[in-house]
C-alpha positions in Angstrom: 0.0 0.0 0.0 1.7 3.7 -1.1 2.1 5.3 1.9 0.8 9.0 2.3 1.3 11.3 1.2 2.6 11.0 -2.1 5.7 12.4 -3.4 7.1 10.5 -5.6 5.4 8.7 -8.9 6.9 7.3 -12.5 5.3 5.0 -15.2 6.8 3.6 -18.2 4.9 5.8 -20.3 5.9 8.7 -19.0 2.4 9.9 -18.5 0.4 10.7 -15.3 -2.9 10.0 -15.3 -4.5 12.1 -12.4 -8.0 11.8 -10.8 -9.6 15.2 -8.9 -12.3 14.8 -6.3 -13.7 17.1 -4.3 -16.4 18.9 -2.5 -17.4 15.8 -0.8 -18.6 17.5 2.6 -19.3 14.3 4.5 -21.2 14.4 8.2 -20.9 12.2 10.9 -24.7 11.0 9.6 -23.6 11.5 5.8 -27.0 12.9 4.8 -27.3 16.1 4.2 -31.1 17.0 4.1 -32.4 20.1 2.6 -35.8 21.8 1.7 -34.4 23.3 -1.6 -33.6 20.1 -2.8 -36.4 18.7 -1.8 -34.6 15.2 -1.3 -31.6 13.9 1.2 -28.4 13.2 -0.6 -26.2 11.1 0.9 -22.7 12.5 0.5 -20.9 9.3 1.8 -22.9 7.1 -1.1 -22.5 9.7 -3.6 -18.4 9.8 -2.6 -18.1 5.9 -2.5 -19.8 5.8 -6.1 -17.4 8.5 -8.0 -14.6 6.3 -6.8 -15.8 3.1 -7.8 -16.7 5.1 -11.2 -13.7 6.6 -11.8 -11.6 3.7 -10.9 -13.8 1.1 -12.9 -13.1 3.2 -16.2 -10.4 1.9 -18.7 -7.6 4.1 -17.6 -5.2 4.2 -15.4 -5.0 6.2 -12.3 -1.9 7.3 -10.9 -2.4 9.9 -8.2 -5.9 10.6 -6.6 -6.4 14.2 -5.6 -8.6 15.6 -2.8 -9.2 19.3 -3.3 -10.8 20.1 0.1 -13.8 20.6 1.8 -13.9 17.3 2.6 -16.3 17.1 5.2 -19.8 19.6 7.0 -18.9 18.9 10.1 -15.0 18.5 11.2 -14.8 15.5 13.6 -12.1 13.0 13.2 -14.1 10.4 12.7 -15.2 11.5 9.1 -11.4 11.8 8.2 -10.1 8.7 9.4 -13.5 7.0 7.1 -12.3 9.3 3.9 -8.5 8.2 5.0 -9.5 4.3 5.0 -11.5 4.4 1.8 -8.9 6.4 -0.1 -5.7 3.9 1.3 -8.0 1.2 0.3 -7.7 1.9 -3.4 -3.9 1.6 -3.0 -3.2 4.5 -5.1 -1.1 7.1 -4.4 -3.4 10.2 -3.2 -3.1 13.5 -1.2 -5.5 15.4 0.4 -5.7 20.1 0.9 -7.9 21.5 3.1 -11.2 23.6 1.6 -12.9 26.3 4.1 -15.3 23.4 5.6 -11.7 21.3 7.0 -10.9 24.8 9.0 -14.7 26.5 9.7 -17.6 25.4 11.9 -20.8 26.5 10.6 -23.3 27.1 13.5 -27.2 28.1 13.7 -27.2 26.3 10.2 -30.8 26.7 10.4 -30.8 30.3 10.5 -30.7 33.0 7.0 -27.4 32.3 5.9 -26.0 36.4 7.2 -27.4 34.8 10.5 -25.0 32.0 10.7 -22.1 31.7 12.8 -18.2 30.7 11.4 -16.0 29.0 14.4 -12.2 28.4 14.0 -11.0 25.2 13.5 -7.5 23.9 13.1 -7.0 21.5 10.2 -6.6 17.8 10.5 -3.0 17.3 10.3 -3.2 14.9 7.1 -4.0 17.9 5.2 -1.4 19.3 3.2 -0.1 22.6 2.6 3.3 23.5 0.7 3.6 19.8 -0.6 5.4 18.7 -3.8 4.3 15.8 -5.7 7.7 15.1 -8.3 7.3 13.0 -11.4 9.6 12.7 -13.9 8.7 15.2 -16.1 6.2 17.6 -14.0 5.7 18.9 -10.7 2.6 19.1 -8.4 2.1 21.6 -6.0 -0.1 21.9 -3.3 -1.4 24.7 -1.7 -3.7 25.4 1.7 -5.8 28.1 0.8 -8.5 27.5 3.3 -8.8 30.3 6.0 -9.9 29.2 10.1 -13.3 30.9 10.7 -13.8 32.0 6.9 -15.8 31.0 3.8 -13.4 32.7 1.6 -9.7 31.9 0.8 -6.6 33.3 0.7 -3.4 32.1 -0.5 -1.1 34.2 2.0 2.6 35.5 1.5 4.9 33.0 3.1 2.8 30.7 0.8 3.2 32.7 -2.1 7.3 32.6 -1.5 6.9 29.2 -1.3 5.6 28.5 -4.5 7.9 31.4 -6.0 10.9 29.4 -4.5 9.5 26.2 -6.1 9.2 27.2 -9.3 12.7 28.9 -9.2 14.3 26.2 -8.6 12.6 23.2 -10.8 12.0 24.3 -14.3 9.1 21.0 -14.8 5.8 21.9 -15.8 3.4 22.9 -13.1 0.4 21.7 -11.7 -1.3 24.0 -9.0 -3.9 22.6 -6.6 -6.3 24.3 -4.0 -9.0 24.6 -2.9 -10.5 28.5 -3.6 -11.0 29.5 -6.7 -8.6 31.9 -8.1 -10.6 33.0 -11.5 -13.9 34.6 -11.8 -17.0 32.3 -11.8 -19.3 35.1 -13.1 -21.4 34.0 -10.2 -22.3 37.0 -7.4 -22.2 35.0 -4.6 -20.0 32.8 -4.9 -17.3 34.9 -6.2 -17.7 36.4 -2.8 -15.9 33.9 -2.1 -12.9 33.5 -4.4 -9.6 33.4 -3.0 -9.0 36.9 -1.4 -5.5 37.7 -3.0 -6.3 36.0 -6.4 -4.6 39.4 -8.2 -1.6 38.9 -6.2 -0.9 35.0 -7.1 -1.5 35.5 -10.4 1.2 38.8 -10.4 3.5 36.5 -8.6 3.3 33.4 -10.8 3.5 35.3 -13.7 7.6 35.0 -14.3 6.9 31.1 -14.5 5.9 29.8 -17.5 6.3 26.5 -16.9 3.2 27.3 -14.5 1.0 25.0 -16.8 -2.4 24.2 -14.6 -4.3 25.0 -11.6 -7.0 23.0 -9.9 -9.5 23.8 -7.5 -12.7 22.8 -5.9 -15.0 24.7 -4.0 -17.4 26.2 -7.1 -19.2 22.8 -7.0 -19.8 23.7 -11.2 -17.6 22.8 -13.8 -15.0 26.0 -15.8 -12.3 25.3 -18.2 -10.7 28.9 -18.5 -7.1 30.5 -19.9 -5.6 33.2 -18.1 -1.9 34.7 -18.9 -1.1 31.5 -20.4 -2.0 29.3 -17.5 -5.5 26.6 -18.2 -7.2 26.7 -14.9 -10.1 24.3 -13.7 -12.9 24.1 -11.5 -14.2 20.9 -10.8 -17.8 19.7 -9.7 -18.7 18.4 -6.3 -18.8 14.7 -5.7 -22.0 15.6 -3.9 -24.6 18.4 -4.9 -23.7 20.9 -7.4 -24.4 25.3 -7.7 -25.9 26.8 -10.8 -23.7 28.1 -13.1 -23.6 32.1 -13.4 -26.2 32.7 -10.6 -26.1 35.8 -8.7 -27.8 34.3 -6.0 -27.3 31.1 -4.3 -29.1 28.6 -6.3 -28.4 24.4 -6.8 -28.6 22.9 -9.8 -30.5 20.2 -9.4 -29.8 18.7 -13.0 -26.2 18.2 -12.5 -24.5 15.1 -10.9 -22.0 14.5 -8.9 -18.8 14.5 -11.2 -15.0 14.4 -11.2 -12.1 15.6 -13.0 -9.1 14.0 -14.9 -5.9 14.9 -16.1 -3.3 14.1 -18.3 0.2 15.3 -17.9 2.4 13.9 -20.8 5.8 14.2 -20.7 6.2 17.4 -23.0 4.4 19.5 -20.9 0.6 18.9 -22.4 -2.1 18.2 -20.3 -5.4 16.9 -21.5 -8.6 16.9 -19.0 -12.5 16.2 -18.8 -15.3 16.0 -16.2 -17.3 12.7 -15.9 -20.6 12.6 -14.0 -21.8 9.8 -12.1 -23.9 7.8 -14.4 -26.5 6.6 -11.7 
């Protein structure tokens, strides 16, 4: 069995073949009930059934990734489950933190404005400033998850960090956290983006190896180009946000998805969403 985190992976073919989950916000019940909906969704099914999905297809998987927010309700309980499923696959995998791993939400009940946001400190198997090597790329991971907030912000020892990274390896880069660093053209949840998104993008932009960024946390699907960089935003494993709303809204026609990707050993990356069929 790999043990964890990664930091090391090579295949003969000198591709990586990398699957993205995230979003999953498992509870100690994991059911998550809710009048707009109009149904319960069970999270911890919905989770269980992208992995089997995913790893059932006819590709290879080389490295899972867990882009936060991987629990509702931070108890330790729910990690060491998500821990045990994931070691189970015996795949390589690494897990971030999203604002949910850091943030208890109390009065959940009440108007949303009402609500209150506790501190947490972060499971210590959540990574921050972790390198994943393989021979011909480099995968970067990045906490971006601040205690007692829903929005994110990629601070400036972080920032450094990364700087230093890409200084000194000249790979191709891969980028994953959890806030989004892009626009969603979506009111309220770009409320939410990662604070200092300006400034990481004015930092990274001497790198152009930089290749990819990942996140979570939009629960929607965005394939988008900025200063040379593809970024992506990947569904929730769970329940998913309407696209382009200004105000909170699900979309209750998408399903739960994940993301992969494709590093090839020239630098290319290839990547698509797939939904969970049932």
């Amino acid at each position: 069995m790999p043990s964890y985190p990664a930091c090391k992976i090579s295949n003969s073919d000198n591709q990586i073949n990398i699957l993205q989950i995230t979003d999953m916000h498992l509870s100690a019940a994991a059911i998550m009930a809710d009048k707009e909906l109009g149904s319960k969704f069970c999270c911890e099914h919905k989770f269980e059934a992208v992995l089997a999905q995913a790893l059932n297809e006819d590709i290879r998987c080389d490295l899972i990734l867990v882009t936060g927010d991987l629990v509702s309700k931070v108890q330790p309980a729910i990690y060491d489950y998500i821990f045990r499923v994931l070691a189970a696959t015996n795949i390589p995998f690494a897990c971030i933190a999203g604002n949910h791993d850091v943030t208890e939400e109390l009065n959940s009940e009440l108007p949303f404005s009402q609500r209150q946001f506790i501190a947490c400190p972060a499971d210590s198997r959540l990574l921050n400033r972790h390198v994943i090597h393989t021979d011909y790329w480099q995968i970067l991971l990045l906490n971006s998850a601040v205690p007692g907030k829903i929005a994110g912000e990629i601070n400036s020892s972080d920032l450094d960090w990364l700087c230093e990274q890409l200084t000194h390896c000249d790979k191709p880069a891969l980028i994953a956290l959890h806030h989004h660093v892009l626009l969603m053209h979506s009111n309220w949840i770009d409320t939410y983006i990662a604070k200092n998104a300006e400034m990481f993008w004015q930092r990274m932009q001497p790198f152009s190896h930089l290749r990819v960024v990942i996140n979570g946390h939009t629960h929607q699907e965005q394939t988008a180009s900025y200063k040379g960089v593809t970024v992506y935003t990947t569904p929730s494993t769970c329940y998913q946000y309407k696209p382009c709303a200004d105000d909170f809204a699900y979309d209750k026609k998408a399903k739960p998805g994940y993301r992969w990707l494709q590093l090839a050993n020239n630098g290319q990356v290839a990547s698509w969403i797939k939904r969970l069929d049932t």
